[in-house]
N, C-alpha and C positions, 0 to 999 in steps of 0.2 A: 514073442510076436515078431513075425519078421517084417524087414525093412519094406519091401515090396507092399504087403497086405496092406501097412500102415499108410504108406502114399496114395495104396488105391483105397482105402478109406477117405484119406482127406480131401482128394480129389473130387470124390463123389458129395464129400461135405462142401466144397466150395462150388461146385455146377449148382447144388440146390439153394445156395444163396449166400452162402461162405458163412452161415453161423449154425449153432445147434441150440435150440433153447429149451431147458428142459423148465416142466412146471410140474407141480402135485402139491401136495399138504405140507406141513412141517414134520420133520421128520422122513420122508420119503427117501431121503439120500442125496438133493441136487447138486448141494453143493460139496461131497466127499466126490459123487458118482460125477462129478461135471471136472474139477481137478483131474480126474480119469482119462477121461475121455479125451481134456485139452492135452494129457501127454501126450493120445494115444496116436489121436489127429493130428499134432503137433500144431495145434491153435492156441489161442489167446485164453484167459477166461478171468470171467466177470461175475460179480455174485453184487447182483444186484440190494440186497439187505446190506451188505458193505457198504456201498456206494452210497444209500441212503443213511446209515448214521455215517459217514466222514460227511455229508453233506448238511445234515442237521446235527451236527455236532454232540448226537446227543445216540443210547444204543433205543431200538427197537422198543423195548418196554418203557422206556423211558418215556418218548413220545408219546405214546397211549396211553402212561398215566398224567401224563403233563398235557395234553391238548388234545387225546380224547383219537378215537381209533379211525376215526372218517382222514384226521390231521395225517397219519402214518400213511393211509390210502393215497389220499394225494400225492405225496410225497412221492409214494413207489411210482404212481402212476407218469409224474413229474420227469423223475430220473429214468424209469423205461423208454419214454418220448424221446429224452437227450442224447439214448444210445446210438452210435453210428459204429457199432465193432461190428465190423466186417470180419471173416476168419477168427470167430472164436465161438466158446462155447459159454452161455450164459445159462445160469442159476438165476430164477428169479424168487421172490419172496410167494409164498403161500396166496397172499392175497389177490395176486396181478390178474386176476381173471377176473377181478369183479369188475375193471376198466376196460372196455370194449375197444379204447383208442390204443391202450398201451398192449392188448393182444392184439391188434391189429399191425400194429408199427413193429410187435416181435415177429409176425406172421411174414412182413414184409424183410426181415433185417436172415430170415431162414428157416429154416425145420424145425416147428415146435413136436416135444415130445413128451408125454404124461406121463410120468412115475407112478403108474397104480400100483400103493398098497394098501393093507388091508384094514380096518380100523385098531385091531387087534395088536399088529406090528407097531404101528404108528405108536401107542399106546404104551407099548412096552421101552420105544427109544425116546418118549419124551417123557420123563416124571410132572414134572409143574407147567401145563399146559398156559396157566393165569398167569406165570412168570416170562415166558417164552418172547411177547412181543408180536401176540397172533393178530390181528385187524381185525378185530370182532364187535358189536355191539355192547357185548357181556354179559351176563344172564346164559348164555349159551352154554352146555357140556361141548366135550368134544367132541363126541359121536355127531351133534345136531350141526355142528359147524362141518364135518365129516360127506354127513348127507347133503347140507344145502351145496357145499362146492362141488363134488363129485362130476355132476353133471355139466357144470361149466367146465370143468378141464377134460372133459371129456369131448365133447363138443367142439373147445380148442385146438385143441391135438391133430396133428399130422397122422402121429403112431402114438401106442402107447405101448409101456413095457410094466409085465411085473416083474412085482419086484421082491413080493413075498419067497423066500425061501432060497435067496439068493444072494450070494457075494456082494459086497460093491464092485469087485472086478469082474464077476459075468454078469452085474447090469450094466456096466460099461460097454462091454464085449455085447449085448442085448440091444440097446440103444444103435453102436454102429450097421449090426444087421438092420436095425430098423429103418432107419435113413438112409440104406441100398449098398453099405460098404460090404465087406466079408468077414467073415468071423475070424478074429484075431486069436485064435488059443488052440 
């Protein structure tokens, strides 16, 4: 990639509000494909599920089986509210779309961008879906949890990129076309 491409990338990332935040399911890629992208732009980056167990001291699964998945919800919702990173690219957790306040304040903080893929993919990069730390009521497969979100992060979305049959470095490279930079490859 060269030097030029990459500042006119981040350029373009900072006029649109100085962050990039990417959303989709678990497994989609945000936080491989978001690591990426913070090189690429030479921004910050935040993975919000972090953020949330250094904050409840506790990981992701944990909270859901200790206080029940509405507890986890909160919490994302919580620590999305308290972001103020400017110039960076944020990862957020699966669930963030179900809080209208915390895509809201992402909407405001930059370029939200949907990592569509496909249920099939998804499927193949997570094995134990019930172990993972997903925000779910329970009872649910993952296909059902698949459909009901879909449309919220669809909806959310600035752009959306797929992602099926793709690197993580051309969803990277996919993501910056998407938010108006130029194709780095």
């Amino acid at each position: 990639m060269g030097m030029a491409k990459c500042l006119e990338s981040a350029e373009v990332c900072r006029a649109g509000g100085g962050t990039v935040v990417l959303i989709g399911m678990p497994g989609s890629g945000k936080s491989t494909v978001g690591v990426l992208l913070a090189k690429h732009l030479g921004l910050g980056f935040v993975d919000t599920d972090i953020l949330i167990q250094e904050r409840a001291g506790r990981r992701l699964q944990q909270i859901v089986d200790e206080a029940g998945y509405r507890e986890l919800r909160r919490l994302e919702e919580e620590t999305i509210l308290a972001l103020v990173a400017g110039g960076s690219v944020i990862a957020t957790g699966g669930s963030a779309v179900y809080s209208e306040r915390a895509m809201r304040h992402l909407g405001e903080l930059g370029r939200i961008v949907y990592l569509k893929a496909g249920c099939d993919l998804l499927a193949a990069r997570i094995d134990d879906y019930e172990r993972r730390g997903i925000a779910n009521p329970g009872g649910q497969s993952f296909e059902e949890i698949y459909r009901e979100r879909t449309p919220l992060y669809e909806r959310c979305a600035g752009a959306v990129v797929a992602v099926d049959g793709l690197t993580h470095e051309e969803v990277a490279r996919a993501v910056i076309v998407a938010i108006g930079g130029k194709s780095i490859g």
